[in-house]
Short mmCIF file of the C-alpha atoms (twelve columns), coordinates in Angstrom:
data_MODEL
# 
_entry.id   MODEL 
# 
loop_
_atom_site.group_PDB 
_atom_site.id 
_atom_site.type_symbol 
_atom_site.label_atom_id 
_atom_site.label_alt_id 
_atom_site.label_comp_id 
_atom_site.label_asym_id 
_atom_site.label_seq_id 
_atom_site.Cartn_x 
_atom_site.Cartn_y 
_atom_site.Cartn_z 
_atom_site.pdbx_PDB_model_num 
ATOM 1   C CA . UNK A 1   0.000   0.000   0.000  1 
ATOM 2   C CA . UNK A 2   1.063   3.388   -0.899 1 
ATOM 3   C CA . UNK A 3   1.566   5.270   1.808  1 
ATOM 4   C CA . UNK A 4   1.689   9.453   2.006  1 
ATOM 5   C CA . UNK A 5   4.801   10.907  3.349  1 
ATOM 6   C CA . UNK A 6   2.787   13.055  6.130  1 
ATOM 7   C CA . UNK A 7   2.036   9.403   7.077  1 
ATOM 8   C CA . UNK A 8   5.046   8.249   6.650  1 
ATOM 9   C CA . UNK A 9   6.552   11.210  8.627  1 
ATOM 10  C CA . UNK A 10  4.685   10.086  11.013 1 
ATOM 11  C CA . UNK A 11  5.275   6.649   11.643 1 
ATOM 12  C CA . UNK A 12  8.847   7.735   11.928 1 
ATOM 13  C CA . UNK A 13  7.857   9.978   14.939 1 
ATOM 14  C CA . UNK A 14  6.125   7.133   16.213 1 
ATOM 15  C CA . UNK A 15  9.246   4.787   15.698 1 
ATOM 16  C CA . UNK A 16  7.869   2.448   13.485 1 
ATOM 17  C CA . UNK A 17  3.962   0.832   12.312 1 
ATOM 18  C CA . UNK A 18  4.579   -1.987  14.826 1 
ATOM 19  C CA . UNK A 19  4.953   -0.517  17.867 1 
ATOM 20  C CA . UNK A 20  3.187   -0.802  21.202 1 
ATOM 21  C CA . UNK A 21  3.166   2.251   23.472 1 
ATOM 22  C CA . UNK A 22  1.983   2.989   27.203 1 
ATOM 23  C CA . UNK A 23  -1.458  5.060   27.070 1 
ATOM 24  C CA . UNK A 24  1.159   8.222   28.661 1 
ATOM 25  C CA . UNK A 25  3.586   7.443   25.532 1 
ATOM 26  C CA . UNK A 26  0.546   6.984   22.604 1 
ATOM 27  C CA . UNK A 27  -0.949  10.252  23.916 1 
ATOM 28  C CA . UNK A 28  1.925   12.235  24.087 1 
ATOM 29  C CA . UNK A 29  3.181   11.153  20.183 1 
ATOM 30  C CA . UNK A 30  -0.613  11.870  19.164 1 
ATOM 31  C CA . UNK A 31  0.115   15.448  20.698 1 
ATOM 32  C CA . UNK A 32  3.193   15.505  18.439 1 
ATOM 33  C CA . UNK A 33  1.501   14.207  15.227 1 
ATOM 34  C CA . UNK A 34  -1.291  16.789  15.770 1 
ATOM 35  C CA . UNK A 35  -0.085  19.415  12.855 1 
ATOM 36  C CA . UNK A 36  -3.384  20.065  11.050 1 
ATOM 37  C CA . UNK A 37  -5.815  23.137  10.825 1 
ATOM 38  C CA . UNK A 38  -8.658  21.449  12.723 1 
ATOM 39  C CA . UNK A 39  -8.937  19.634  15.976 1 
ATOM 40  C CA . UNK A 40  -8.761  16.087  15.262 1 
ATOM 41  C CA . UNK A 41  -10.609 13.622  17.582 1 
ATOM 42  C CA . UNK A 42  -9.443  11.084  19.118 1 
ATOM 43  C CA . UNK A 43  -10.493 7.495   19.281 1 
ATOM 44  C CA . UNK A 44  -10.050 4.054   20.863 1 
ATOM 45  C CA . UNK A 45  -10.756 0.762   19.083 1 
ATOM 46  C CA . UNK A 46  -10.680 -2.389  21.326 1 
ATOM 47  C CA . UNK A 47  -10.607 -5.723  19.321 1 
ATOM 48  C CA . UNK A 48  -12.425 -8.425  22.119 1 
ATOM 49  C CA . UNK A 49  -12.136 -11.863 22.193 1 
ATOM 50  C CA . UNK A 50  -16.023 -12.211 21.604 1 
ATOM 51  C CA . UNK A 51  -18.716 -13.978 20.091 1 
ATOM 52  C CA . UNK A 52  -20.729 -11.677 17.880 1 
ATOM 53  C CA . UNK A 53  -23.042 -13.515 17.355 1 
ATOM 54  C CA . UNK A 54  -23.833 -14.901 21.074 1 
ATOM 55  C CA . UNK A 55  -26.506 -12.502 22.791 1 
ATOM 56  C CA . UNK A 56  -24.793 -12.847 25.839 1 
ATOM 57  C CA . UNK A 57  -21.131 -11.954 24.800 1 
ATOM 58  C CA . UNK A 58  -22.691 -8.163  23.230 1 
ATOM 59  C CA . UNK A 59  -20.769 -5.484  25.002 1 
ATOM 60  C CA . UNK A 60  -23.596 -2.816  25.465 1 
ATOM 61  C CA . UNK A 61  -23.345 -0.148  27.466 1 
ATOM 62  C CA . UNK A 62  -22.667 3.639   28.362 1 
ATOM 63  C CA . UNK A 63  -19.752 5.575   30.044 1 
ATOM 64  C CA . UNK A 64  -19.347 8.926   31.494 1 
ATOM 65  C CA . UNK A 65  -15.743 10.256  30.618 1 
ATOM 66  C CA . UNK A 66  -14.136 11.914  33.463 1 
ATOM 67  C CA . UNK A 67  -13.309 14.811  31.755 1 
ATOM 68  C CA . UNK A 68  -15.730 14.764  28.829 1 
ATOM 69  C CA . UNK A 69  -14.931 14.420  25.245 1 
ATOM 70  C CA . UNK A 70  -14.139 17.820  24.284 1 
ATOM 71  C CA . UNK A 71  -17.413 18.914  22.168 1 
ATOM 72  C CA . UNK A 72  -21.232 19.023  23.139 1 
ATOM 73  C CA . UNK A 73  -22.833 16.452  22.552 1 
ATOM 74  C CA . UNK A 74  -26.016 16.925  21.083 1 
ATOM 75  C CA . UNK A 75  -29.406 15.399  22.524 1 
ATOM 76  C CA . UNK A 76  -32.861 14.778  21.467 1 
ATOM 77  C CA . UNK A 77  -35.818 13.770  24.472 1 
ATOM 78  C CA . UNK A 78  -38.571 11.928  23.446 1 
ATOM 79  C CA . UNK A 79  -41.088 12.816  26.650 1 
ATOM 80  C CA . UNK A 80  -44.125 14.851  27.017 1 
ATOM 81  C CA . UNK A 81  -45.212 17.039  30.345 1 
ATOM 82  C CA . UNK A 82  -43.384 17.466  33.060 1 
ATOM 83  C CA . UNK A 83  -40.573 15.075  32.101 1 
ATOM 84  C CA . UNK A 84  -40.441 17.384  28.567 1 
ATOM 85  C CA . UNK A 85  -39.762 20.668  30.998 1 
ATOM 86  C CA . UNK A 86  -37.006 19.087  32.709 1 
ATOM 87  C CA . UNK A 87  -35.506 17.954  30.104 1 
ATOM 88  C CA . UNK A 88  -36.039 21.707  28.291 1 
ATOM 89  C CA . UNK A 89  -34.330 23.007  31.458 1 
ATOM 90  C CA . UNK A 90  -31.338 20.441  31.553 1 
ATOM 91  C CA . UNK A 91  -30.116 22.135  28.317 1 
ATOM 92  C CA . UNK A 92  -31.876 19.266  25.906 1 
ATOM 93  C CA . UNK A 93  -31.264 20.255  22.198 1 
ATOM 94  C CA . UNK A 94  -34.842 18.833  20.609 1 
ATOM 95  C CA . UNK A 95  -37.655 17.831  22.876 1 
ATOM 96  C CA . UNK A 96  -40.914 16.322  21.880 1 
ATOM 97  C CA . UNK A 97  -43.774 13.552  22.187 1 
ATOM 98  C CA . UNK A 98  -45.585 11.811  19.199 1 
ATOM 99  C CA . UNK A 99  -44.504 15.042  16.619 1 
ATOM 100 C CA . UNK A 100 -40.729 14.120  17.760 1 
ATOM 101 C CA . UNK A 101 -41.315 10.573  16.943 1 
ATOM 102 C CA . UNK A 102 -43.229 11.510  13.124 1 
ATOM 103 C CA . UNK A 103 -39.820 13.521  12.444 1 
ATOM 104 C CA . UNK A 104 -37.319 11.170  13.484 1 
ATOM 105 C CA . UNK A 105 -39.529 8.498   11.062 1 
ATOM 106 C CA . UNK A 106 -39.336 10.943  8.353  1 
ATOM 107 C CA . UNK A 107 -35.588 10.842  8.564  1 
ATOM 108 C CA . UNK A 108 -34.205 13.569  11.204 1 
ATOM 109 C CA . UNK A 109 -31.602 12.220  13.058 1 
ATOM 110 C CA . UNK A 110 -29.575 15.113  13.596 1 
ATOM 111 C CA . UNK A 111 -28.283 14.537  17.334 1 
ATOM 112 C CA . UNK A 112 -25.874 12.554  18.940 1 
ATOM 113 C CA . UNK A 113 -27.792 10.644  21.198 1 
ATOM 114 C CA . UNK A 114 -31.523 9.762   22.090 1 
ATOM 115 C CA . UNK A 115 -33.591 9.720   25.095 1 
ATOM 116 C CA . UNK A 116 -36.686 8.789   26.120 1 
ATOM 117 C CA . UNK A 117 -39.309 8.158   28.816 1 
ATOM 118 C CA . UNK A 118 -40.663 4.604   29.552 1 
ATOM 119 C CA . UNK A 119 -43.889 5.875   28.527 1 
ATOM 120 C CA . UNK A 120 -42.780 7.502   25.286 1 
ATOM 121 C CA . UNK A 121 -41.888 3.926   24.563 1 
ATOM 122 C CA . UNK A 122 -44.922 2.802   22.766 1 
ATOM 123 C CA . UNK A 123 -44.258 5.424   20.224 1 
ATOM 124 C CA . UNK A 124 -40.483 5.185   20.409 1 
ATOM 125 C CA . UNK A 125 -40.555 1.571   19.692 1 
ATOM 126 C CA . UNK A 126 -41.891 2.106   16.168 1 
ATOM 127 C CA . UNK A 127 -38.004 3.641   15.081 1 
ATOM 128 C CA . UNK A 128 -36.521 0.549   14.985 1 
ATOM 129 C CA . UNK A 129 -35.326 1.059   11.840 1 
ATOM 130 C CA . UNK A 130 -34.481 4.403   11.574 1 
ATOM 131 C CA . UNK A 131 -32.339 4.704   15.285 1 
ATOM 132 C CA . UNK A 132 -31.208 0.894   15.385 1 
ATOM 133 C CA . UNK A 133 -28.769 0.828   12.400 1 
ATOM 134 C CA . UNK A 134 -27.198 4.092   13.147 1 
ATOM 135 C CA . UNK A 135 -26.772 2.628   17.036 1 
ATOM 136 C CA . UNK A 136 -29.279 6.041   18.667 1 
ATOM 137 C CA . UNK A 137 -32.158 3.432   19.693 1 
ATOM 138 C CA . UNK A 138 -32.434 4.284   23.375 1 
ATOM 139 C CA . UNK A 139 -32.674 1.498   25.286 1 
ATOM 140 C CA . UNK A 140 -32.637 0.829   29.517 1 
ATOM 141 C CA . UNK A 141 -29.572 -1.309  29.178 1 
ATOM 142 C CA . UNK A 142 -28.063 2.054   28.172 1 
ATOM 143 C CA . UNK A 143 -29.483 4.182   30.720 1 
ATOM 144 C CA . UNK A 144 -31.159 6.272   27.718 1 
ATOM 145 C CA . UNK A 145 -34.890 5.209   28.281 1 
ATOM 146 C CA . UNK A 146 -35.221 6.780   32.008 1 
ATOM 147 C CA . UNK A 147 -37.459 8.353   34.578 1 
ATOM 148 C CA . UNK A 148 -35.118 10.782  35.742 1 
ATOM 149 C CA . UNK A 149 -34.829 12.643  32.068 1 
ATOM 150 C CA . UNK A 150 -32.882 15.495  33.365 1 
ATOM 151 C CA . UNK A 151 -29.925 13.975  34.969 1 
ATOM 152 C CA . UNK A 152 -29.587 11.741  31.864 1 
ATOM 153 C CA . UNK A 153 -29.694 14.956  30.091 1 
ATOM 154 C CA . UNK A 154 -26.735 16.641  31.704 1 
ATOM 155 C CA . UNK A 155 -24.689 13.565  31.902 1 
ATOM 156 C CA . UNK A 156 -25.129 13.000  27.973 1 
ATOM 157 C CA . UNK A 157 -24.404 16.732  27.360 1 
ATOM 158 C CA . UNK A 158 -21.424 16.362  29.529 1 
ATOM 159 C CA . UNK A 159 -19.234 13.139  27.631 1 
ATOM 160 C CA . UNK A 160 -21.681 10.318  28.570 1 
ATOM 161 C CA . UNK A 161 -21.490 8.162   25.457 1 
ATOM 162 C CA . UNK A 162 -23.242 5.044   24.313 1 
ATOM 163 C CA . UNK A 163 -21.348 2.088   23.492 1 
ATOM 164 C CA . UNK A 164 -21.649 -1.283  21.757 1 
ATOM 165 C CA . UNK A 165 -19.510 -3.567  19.313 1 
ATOM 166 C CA . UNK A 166 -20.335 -4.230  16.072 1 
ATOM 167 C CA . UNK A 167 -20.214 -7.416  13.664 1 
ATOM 168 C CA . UNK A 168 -16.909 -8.181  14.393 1 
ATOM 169 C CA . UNK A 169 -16.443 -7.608  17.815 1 
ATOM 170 C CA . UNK A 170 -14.963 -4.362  18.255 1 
ATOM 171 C CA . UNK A 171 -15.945 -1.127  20.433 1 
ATOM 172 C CA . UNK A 172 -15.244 1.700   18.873 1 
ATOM 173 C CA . UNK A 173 -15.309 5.496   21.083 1 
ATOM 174 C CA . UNK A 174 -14.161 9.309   21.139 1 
ATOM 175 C CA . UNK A 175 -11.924 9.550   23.637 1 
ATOM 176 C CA . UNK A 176 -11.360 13.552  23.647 1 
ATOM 177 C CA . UNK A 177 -10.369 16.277  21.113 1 
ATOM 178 C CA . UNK A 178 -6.780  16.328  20.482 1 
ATOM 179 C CA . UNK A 179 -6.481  19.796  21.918 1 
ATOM 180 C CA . UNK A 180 -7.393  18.543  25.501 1 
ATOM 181 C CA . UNK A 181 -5.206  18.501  28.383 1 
ATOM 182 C CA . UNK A 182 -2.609  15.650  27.850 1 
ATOM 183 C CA . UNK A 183 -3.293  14.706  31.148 1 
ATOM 184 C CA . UNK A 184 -7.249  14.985  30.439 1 
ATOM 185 C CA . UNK A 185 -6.593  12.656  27.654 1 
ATOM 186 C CA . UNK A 186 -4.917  10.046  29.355 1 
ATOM 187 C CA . UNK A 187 -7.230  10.038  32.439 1 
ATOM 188 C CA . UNK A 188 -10.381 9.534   29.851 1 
ATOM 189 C CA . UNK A 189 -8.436  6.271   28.034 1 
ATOM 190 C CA . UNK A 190 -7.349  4.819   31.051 1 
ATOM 191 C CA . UNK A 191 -10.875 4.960   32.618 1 
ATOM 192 C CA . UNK A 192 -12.787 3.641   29.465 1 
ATOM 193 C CA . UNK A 193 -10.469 0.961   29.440 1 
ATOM 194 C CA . UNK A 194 -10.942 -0.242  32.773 1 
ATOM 195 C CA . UNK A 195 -14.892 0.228   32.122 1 
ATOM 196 C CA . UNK A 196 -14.446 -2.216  29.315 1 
ATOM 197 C CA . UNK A 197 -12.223 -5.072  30.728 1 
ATOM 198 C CA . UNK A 198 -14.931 -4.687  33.811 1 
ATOM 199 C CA . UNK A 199 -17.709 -5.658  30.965 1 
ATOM 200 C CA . UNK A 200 -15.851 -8.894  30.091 1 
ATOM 201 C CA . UNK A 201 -19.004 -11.510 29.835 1 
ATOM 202 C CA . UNK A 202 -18.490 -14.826 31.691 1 
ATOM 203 C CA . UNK A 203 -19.327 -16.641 29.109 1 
ATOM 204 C CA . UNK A 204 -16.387 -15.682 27.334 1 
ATOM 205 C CA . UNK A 205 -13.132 -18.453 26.760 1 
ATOM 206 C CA . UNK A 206 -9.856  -17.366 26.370 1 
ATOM 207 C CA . UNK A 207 -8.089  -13.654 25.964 1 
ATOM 208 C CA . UNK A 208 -11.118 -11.008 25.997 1 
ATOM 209 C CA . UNK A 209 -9.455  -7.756  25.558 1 
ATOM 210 C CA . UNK A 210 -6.956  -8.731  22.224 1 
ATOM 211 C CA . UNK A 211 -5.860  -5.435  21.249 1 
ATOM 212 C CA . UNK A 212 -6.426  -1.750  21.996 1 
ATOM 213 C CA . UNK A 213 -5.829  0.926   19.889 1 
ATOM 214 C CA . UNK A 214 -5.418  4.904   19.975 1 
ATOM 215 C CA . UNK A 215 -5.473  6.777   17.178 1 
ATOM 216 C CA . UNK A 216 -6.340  10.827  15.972 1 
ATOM 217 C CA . UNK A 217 -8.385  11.501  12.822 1 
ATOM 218 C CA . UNK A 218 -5.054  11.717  11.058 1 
ATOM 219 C CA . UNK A 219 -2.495  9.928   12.444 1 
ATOM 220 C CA . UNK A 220 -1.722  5.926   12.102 1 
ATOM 221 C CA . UNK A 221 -2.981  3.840   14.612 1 
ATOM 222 C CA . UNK A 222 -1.048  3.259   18.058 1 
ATOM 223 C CA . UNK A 223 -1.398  -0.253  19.853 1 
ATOM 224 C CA . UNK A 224 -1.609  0.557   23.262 1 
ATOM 225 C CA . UNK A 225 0.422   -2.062  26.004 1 
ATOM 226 C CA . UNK A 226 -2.698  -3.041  28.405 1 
# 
């Protein structure tokens, strides 16, 4: 494969494609790779010893980054009433009942992550299709179908994130904005990575957590020594 020489530049900062790094090491070469006009983000990719296709080896979840991930997320409350206010008031970016649900189906999916009430189910349920294959379905394993909307609101707003592997077996996740603290940055990796070895189903033979790696939007991948 031909390779660019910005990428080859930095592999050579890196000190070579095969390397494994501590998560102090990867984030301070990221911080040295970080050269272009726009703030790259930064993400971790664990490759788990699981069984896809075994219910009860999904890795499903959500985790609230110590020091959040460096943008806003952006959320959308299905709930009606009182639950609606609070979540108005929690700093919510798109609140709404049955209308919410109608423009979601006609294909607005313009937020980072969905909430709802339990009763804002029976109308939620119907956006399987829409929400499920782009992973915003909320769901209680989650914590994103809830009574108490406005805490869920301001955790999500403040680097909560919802998690789960995909076909292969791999969790993919923002860890921060490469601008952050380097200390910020290493503090959010080290706790999602603990979350995730904590996850490890029982169910599950042999090595679980095969590989972890740390990469920015434009910089090769770092394999991080666990």
């Amino acid at each position: 494969m031909k390779r660019s020489k910005r990428y080859k530049k930095c592999v050579e900062i890196l000190g070579g494609e095969k390397v494994k790094l501590s998560v102090e090491e990867a984030v301070k070469k990221l911080k040295m790779l970080g050269t272009t006009k726009f703030d790259q983000t930064v993400d971790i990719v664990f490759v788990l010893g699981i069984d896809p296709r075994k219910g009860e080896q999904t890795i499903r979840g959500a985790f609230s980054f110590p020091r959040g991930i460096g943008r806003q997320m952006k959320v959308a409350v299905f709930a009606e009433g009182d639950a609606a206010e609070e979540a108005r008031k929690a700093g919510a970016d798109e609140v709404g009942g049955v209308e919410l649900v109608e423009k979601v189906k006609n294909g607005w999916t313009d937020f980072d992550v969905a909430l709802a009430t339990p009763d804002m189910m029976r109308h939620v349920g119907k956006l399987g299709k829409v929400l499920g294959p782009i992973k915003k379905m909320p769901s209680t394993k989650t914590g994103t179908v809830t009574t108490k909307i406005g805490e869920a609101v301001r955790e999500f707003k403040g680097g909560r994130l919802e998690y789960r592997n995909d076909a292969t077996g791999n969790v993919h996740m923002p860890v921060g904005k490469l601008s952050m603290p380097e200390e910020h940055l290493i503090e959010n990796v080290n706790a999602v990575i603990e979350h995730i070895k904590a996850q490890k189903p029982a169910s599950v033979k042999g090595t679980y957590l095969k590989k972890v790696s740390l990469s920015a939007t434009m910089s090769p991948s770092i394999e991080l020594v666990v």
